[in-house]
N, CA, C and O atoms as a GROMACS GRO file, in nm:
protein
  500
    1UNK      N    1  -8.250  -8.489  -5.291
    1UNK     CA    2  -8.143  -8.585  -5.271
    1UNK      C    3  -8.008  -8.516  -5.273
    1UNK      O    4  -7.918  -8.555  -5.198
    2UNK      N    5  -7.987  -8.390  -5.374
    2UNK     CA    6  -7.885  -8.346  -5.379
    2UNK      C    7  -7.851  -8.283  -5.305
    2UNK      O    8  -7.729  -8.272  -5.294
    3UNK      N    9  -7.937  -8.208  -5.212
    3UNK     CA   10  -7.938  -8.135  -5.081
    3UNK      C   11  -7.892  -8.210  -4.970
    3UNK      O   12  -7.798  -8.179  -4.898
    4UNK      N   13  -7.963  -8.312  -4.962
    4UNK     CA   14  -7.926  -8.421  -4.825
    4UNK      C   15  -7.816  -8.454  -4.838
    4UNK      O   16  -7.770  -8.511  -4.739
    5UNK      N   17  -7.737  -8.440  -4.940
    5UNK     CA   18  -7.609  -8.523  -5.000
    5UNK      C   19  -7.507  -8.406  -4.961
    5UNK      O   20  -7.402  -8.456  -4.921
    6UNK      N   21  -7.506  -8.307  -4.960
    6UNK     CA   22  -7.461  -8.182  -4.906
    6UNK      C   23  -7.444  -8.158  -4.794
    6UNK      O   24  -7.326  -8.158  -4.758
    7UNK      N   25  -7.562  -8.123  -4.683
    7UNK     CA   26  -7.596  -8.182  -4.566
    7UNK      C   27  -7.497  -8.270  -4.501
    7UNK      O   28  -7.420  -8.248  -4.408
    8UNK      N   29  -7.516  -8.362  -4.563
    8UNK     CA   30  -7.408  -8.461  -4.477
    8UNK      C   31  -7.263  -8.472  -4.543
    8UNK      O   32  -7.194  -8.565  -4.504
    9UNK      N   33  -7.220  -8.401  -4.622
    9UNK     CA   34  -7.093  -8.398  -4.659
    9UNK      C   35  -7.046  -8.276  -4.567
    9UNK      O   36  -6.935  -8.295  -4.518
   10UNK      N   37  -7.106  -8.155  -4.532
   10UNK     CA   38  -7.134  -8.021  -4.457
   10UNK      C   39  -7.117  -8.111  -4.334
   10UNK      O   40  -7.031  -8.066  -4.257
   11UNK      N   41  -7.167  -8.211  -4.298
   11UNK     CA   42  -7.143  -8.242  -4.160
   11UNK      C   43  -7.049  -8.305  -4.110
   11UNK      O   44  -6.997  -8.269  -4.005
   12UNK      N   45  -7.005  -8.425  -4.187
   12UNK     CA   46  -6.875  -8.486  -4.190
   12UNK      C   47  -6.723  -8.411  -4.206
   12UNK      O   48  -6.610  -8.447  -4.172
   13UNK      N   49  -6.774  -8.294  -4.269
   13UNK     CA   50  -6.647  -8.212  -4.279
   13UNK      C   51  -6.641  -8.151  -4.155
   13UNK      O   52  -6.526  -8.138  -4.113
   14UNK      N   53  -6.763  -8.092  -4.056
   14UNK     CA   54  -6.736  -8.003  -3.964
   14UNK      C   55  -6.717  -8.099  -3.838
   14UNK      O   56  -6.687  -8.056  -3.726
   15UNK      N   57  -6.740  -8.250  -3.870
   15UNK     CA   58  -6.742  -8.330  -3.740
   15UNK      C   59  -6.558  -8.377  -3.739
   15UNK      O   60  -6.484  -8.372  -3.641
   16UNK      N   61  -6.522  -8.418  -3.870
   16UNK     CA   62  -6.363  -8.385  -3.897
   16UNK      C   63  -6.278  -8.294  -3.827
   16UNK      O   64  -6.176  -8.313  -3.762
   17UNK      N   65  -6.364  -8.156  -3.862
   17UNK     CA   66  -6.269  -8.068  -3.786
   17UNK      C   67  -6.277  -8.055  -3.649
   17UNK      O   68  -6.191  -7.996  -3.584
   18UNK      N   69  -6.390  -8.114  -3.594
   18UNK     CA   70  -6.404  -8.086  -3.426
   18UNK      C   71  -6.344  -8.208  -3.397
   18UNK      O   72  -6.318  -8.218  -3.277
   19UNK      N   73  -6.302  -8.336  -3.487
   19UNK     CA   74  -6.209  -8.424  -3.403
   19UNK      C   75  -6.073  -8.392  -3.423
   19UNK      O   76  -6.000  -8.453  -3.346
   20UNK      N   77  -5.991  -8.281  -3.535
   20UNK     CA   78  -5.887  -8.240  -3.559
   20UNK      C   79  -5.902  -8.102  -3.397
   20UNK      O   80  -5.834  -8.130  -3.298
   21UNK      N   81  -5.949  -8.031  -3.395
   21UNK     CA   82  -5.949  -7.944  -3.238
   21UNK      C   83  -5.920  -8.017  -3.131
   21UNK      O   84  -5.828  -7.998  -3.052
   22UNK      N   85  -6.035  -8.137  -3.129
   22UNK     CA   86  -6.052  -8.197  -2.993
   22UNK      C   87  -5.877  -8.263  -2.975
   22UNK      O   88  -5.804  -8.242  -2.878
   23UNK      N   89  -5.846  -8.337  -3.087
   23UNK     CA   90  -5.710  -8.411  -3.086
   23UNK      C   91  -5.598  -8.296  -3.036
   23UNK      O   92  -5.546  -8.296  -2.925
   24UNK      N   93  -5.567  -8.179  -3.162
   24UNK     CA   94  -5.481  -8.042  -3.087
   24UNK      C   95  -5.507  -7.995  -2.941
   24UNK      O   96  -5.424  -7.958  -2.859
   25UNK      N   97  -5.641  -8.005  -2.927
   25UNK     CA   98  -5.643  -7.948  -2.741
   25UNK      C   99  -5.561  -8.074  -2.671
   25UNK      O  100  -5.449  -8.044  -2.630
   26UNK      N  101  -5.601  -8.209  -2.652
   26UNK     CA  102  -5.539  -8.298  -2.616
   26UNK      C  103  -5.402  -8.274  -2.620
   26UNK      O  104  -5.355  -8.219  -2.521
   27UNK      N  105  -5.336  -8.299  -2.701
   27UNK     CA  106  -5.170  -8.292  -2.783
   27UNK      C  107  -5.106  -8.159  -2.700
   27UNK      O  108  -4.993  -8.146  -2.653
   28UNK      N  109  -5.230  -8.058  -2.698
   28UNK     CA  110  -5.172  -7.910  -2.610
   28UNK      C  111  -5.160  -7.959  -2.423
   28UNK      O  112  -5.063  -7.941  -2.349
   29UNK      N  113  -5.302  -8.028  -2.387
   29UNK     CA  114  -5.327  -8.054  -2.278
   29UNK      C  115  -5.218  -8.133  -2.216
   29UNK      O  116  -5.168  -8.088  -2.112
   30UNK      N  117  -5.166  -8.270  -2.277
   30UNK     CA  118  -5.021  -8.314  -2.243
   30UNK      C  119  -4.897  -8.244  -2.262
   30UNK      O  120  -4.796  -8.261  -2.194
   31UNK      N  121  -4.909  -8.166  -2.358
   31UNK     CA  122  -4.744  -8.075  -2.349
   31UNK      C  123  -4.752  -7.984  -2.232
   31UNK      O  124  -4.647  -7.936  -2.190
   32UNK      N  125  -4.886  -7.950  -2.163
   32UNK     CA  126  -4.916  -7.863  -2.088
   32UNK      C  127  -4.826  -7.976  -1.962
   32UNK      O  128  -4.708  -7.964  -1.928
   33UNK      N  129  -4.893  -8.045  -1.930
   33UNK     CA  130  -4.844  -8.108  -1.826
   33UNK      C  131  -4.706  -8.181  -1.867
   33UNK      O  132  -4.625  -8.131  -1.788
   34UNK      N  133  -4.672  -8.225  -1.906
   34UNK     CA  134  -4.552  -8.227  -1.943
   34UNK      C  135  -4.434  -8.123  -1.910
   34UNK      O  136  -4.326  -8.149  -1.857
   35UNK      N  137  -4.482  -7.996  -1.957
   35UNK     CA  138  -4.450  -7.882  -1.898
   35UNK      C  139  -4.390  -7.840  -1.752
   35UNK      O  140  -4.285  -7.800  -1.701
   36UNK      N  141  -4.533  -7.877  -1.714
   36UNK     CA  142  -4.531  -7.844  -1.546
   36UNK      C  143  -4.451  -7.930  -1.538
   36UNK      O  144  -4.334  -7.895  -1.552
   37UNK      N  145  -4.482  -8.089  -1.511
   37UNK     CA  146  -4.385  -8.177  -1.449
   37UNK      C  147  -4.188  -8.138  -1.453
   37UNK      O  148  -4.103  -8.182  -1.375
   38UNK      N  149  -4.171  -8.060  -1.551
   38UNK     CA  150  -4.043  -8.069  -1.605
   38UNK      C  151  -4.008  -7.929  -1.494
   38UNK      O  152  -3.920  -7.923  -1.408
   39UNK      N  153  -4.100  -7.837  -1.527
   39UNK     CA  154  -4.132  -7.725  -1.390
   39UNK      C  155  -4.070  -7.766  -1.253
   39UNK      O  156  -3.979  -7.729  -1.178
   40UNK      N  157  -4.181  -7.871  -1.260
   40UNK     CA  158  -4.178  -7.911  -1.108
   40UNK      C  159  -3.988  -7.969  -1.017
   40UNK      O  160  -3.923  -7.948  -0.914
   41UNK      N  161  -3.976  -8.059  -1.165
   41UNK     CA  162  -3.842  -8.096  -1.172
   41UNK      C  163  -3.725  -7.991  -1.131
   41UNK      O  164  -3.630  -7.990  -1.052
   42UNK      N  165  -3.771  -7.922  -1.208
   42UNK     CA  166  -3.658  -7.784  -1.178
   42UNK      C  167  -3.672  -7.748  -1.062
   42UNK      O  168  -3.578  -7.760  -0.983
   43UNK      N  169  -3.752  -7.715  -1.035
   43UNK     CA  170  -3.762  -7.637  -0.898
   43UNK      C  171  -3.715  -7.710  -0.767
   43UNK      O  172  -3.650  -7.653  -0.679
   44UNK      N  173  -3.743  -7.809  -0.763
   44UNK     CA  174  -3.648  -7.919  -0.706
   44UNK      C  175  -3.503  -7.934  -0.710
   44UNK      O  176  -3.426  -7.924  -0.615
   45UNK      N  177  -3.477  -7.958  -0.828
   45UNK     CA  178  -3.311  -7.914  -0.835
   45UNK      C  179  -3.290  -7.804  -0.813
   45UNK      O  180  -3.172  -7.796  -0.780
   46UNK      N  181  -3.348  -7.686  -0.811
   46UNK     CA  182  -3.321  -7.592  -0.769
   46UNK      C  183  -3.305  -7.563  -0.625
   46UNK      O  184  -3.218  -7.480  -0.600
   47UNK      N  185  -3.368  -7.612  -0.524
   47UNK     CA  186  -3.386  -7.619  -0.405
   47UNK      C  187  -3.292  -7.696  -0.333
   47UNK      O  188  -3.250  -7.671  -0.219
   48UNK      N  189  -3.259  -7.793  -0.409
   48UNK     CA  190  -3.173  -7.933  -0.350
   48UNK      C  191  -3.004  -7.840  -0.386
   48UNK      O  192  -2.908  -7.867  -0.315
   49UNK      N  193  -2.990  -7.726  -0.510
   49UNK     CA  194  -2.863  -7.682  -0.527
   49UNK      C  195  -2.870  -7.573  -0.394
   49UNK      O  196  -2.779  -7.516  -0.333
   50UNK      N  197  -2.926  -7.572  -0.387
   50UNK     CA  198  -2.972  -7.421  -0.284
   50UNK      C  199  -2.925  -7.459  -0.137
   50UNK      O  200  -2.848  -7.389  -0.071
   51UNK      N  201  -2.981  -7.579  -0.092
   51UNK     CA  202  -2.935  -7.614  -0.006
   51UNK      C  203  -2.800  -7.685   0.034
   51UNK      O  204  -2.753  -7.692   0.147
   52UNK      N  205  -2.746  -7.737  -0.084
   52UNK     CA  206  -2.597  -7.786  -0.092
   52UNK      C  207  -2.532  -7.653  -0.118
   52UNK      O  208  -2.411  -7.643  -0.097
   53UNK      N  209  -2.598  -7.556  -0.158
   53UNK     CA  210  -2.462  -7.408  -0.159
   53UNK      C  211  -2.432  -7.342  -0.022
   53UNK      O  212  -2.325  -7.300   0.022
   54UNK      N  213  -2.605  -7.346   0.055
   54UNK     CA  214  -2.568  -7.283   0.180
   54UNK      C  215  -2.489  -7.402   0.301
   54UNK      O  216  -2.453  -7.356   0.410
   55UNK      N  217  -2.472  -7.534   0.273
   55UNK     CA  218  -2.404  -7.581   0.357
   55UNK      C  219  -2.274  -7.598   0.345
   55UNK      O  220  -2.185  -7.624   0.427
   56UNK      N  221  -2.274  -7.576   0.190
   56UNK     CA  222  -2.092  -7.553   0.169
   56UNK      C  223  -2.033  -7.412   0.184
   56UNK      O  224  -1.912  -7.390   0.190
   57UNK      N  225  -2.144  -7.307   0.189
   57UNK     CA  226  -2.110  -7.195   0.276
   57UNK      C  227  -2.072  -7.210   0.421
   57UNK      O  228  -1.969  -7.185   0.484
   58UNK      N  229  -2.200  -7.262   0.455
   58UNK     CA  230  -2.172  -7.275   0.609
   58UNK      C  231  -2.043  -7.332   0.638
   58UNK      O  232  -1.965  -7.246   0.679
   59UNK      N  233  -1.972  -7.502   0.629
   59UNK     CA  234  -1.864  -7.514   0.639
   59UNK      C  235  -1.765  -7.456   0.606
   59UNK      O  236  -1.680  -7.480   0.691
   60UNK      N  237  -1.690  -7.331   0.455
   60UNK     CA  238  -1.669  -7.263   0.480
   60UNK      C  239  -1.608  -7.187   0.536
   60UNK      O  240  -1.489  -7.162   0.517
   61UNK      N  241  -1.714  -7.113   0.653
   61UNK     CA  242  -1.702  -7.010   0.738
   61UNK      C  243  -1.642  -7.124   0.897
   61UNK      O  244  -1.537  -7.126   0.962
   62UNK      N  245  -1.756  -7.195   0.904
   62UNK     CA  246  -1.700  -7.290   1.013
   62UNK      C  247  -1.576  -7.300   1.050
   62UNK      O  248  -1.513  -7.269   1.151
   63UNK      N  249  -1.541  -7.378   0.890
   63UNK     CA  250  -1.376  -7.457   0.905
   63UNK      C  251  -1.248  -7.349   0.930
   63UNK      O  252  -1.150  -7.356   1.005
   64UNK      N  253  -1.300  -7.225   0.815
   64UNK     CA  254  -1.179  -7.169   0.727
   64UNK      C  255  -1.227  -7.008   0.755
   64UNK      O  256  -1.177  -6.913   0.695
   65UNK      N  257  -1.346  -6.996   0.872
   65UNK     CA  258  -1.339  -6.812   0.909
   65UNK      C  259  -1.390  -6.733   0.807
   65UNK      O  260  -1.412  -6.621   0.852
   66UNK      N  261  -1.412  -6.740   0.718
   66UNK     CA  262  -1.477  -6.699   0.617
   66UNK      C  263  -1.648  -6.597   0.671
   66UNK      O  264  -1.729  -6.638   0.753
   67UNK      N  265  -1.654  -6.493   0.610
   67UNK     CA  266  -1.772  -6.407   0.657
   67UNK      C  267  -1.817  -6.363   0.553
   67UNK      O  268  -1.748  -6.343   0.454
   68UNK      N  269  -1.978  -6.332   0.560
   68UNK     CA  270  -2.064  -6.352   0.437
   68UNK      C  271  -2.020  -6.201   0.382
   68UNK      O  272  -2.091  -6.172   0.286
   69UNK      N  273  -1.955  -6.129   0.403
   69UNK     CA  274  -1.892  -6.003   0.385
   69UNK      C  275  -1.823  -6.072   0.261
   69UNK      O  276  -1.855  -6.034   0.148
   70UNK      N  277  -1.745  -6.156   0.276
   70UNK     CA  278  -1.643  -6.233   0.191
   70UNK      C  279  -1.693  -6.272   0.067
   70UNK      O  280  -1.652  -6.229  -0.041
   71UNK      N  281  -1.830  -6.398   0.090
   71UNK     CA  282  -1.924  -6.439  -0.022
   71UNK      C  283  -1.981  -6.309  -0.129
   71UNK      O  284  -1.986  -6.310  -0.252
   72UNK      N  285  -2.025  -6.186  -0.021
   72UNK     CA  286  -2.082  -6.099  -0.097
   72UNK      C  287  -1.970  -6.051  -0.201
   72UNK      O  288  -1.995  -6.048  -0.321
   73UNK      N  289  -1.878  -6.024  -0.163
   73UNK     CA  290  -1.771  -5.987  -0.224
   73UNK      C  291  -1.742  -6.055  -0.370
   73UNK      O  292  -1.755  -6.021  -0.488
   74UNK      N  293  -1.713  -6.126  -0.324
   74UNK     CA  294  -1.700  -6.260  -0.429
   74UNK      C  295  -1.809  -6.274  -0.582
   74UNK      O  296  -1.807  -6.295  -0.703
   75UNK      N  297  -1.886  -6.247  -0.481
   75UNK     CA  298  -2.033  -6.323  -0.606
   75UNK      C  299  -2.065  -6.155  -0.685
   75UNK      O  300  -2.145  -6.146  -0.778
   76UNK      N  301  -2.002  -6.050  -0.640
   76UNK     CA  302  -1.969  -5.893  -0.677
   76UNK      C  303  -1.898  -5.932  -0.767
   76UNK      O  304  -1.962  -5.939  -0.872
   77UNK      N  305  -1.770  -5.966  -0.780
   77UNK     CA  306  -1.698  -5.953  -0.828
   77UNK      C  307  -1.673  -6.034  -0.985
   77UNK      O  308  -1.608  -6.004  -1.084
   78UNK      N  309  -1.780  -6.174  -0.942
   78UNK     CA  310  -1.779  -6.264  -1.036
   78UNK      C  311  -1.847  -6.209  -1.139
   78UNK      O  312  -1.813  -6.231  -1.255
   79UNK      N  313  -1.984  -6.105  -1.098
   79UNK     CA  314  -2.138  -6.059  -1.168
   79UNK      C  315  -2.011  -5.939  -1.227
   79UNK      O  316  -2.017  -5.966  -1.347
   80UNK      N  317  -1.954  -5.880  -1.221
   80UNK     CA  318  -1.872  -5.746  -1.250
   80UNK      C  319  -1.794  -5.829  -1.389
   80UNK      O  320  -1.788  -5.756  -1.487
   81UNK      N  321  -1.750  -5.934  -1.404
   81UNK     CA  322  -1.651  -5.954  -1.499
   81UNK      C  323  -1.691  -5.891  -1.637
   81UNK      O  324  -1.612  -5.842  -1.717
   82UNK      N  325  -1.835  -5.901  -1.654
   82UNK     CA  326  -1.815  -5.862  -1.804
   82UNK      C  327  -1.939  -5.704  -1.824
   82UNK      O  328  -2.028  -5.661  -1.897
   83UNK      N  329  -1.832  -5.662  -1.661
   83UNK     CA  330  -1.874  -5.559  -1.679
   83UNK      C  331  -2.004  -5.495  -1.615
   83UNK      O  332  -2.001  -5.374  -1.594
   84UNK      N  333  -2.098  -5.553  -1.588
   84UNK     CA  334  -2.208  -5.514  -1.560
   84UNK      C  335  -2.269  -5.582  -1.392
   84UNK      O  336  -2.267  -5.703  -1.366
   85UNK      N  337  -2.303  -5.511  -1.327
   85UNK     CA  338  -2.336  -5.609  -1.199
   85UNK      C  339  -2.517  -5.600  -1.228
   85UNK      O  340  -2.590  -5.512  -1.182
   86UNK      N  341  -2.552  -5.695  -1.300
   86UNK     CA  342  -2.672  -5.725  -1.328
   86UNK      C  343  -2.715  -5.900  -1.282
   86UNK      O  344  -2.808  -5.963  -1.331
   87UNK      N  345  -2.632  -5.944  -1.192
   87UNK     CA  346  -2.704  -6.082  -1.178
   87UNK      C  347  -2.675  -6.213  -1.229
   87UNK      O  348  -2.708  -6.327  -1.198
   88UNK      N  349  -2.610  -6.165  -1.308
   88UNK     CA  350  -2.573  -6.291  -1.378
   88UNK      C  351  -2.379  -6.296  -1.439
   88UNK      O  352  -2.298  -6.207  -1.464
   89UNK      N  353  -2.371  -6.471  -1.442
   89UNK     CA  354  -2.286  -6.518  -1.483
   89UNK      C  355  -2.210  -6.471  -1.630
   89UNK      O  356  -2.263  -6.533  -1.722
   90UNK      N  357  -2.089  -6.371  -1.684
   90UNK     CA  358  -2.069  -6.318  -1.820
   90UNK      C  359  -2.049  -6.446  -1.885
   90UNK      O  360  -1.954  -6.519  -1.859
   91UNK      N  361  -2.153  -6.476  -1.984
   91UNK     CA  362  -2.123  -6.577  -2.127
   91UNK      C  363  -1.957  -6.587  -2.159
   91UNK      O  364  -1.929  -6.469  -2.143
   92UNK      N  365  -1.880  -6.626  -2.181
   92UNK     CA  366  -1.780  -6.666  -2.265
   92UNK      C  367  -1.722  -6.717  -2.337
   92UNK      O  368  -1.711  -6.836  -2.308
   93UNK      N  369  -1.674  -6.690  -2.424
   93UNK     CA  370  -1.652  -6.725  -2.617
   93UNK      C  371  -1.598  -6.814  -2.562
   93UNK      O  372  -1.541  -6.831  -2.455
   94UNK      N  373  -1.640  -6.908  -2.708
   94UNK     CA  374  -1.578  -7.083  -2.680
   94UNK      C  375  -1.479  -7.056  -2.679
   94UNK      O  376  -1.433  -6.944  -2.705
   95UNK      N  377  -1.403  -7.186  -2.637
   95UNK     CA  378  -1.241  -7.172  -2.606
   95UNK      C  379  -1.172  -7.217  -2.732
   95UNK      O  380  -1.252  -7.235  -2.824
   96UNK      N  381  -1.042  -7.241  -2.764
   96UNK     CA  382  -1.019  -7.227  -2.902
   96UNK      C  383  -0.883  -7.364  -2.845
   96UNK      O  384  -0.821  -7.368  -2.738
   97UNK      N  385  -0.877  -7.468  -2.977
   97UNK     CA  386  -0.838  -7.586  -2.925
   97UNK      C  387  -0.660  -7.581  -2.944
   97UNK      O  388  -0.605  -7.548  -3.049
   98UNK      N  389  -0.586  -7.623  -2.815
   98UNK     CA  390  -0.480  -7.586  -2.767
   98UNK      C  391  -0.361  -7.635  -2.870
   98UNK      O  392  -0.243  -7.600  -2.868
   99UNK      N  393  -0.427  -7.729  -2.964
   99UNK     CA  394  -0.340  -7.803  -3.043
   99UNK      C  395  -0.368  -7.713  -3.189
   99UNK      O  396  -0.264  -7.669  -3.240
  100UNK      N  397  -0.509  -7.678  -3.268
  100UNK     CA  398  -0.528  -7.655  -3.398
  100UNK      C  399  -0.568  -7.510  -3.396
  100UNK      O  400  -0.616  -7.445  -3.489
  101UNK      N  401  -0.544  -7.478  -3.294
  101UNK     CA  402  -0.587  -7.303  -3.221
  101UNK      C  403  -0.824  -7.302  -3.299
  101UNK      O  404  -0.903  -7.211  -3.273
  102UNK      N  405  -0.847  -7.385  -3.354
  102UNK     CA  406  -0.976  -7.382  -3.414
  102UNK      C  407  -1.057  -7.321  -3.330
  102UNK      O  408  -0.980  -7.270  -3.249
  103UNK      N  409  -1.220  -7.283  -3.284
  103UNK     CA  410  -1.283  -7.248  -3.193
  103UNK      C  411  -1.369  -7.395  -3.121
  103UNK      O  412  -1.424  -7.470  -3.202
  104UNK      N  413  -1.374  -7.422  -2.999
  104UNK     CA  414  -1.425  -7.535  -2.981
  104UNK      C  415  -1.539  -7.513  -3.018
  104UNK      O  416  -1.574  -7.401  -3.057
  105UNK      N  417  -1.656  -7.667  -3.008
  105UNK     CA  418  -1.830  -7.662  -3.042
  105UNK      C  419  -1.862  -7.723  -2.916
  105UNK      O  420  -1.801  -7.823  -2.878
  106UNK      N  421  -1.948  -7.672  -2.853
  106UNK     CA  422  -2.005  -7.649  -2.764
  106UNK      C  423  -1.964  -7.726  -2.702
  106UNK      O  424  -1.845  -7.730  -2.734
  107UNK      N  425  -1.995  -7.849  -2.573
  107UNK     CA  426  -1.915  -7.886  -2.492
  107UNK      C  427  -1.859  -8.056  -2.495
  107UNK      O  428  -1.907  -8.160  -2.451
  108UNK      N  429  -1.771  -8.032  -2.550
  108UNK     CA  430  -1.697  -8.159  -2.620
  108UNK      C  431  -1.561  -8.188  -2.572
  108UNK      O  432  -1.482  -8.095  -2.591
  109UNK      N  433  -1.520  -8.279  -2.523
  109UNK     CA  434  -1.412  -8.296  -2.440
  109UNK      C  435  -1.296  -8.335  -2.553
  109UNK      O  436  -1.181  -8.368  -2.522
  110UNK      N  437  -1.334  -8.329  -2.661
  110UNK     CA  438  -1.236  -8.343  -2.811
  110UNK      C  439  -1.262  -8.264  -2.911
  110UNK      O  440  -1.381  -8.252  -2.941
  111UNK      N  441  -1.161  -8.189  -2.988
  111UNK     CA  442  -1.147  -8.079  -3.099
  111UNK      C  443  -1.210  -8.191  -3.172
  111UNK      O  444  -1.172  -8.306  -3.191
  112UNK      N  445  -1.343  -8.110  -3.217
  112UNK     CA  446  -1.388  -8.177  -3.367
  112UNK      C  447  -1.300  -8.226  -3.492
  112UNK      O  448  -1.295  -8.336  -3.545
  113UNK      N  449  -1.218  -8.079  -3.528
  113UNK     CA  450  -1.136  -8.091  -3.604
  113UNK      C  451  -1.029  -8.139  -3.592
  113UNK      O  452  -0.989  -8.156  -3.707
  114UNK      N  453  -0.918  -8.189  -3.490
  114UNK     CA  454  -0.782  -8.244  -3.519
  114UNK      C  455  -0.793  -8.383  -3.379
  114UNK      O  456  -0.698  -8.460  -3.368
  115UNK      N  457  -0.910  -8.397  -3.288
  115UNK     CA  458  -0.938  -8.479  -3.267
  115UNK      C  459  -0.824  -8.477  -3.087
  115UNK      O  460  -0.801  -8.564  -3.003
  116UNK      N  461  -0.789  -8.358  -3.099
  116UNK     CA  462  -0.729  -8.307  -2.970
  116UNK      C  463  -0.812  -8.333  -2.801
  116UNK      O  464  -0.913  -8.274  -2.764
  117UNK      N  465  -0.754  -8.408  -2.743
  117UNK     CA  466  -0.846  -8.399  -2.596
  117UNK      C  467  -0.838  -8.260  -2.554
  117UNK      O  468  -0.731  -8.202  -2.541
  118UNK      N  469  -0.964  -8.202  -2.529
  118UNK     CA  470  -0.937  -8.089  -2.387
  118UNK      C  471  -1.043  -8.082  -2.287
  118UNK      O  472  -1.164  -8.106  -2.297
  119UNK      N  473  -0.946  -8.030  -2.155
  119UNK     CA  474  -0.999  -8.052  -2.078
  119UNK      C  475  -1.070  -7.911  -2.041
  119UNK      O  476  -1.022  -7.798  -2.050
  120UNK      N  477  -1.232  -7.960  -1.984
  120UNK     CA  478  -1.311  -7.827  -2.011
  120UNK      C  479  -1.325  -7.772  -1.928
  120UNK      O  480  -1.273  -7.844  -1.843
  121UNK      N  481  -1.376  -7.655  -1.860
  121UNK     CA  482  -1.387  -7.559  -1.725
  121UNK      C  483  -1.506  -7.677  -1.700
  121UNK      O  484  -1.572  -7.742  -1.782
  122UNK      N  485  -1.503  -7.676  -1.530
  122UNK     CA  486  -1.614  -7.706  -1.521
  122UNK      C  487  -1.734  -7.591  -1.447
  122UNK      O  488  -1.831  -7.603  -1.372
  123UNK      N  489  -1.672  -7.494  -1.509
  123UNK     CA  490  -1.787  -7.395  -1.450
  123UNK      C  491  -1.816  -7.310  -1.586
  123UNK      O  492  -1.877  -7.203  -1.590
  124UNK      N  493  -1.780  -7.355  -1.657
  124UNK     CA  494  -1.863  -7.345  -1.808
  124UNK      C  495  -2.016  -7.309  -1.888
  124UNK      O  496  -2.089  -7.396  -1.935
  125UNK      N  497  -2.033  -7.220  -1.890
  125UNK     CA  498  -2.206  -7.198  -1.914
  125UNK      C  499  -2.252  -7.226  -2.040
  125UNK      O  500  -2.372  -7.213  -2.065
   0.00000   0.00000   0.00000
């Protein structure tokens, strides 16, 4: 009796844990897709910015003569600011608020501290 009583305490515990797995794979299986979808999202906006950059290139050159000599130049010069032509946009230290000189917090159109409006870059990273 004391055996059988074991047995099935041995089993209930290991059937516990295969519904605690089965539940975590699940819980993984939706963050998985969840994932993607958010993926998918991006890549979309990504495509849709892609194509609103090259037509505001194109006009541009159209309207205003502009030659991709020019763009290259440009997008050189922007990747160079902090120094390095590696691809990317240089980070820059928060801005510091025009009224309490404080450092701003992240992107807030009012000094935390003295309650100052400012107005923010909008090319801000």
């Amino acid at each position: 009796m004391m055996m059988s009583g074991l047995f099935i305490a041995g089993a209930a515990d290991q059937m516990a844990r295969s519904n605690r797995a089965q539940s975590a794979g699940e819980r993984a299986s939706r963050t998985a897709a969840e994932v993607r979808s958010k993926n998918e999202a991006l890549q979309c906006d990504v495509e849709k910015l892609f194509m609103i950059t090259e037509a505001l290139w194109s006009l541009l050159k159209l309207e205003h003569g502009y030659a991709d000599e020019d763009l290259g130049r440009m997008i050189q010069d922007i990747d160079l600011r902090d120094g390095k032509l590696d691809g990317k946009v240089a980070k820059q230290p928060n801005p510091s608020c025009p009224e309490c000189d404080r450092t701003l917090m992240g992107k807030h159109p009012v000094c935390l501290y003295c309650g100052t409006s400012v107005a923010l870059d909008p090319f801000e990273r």
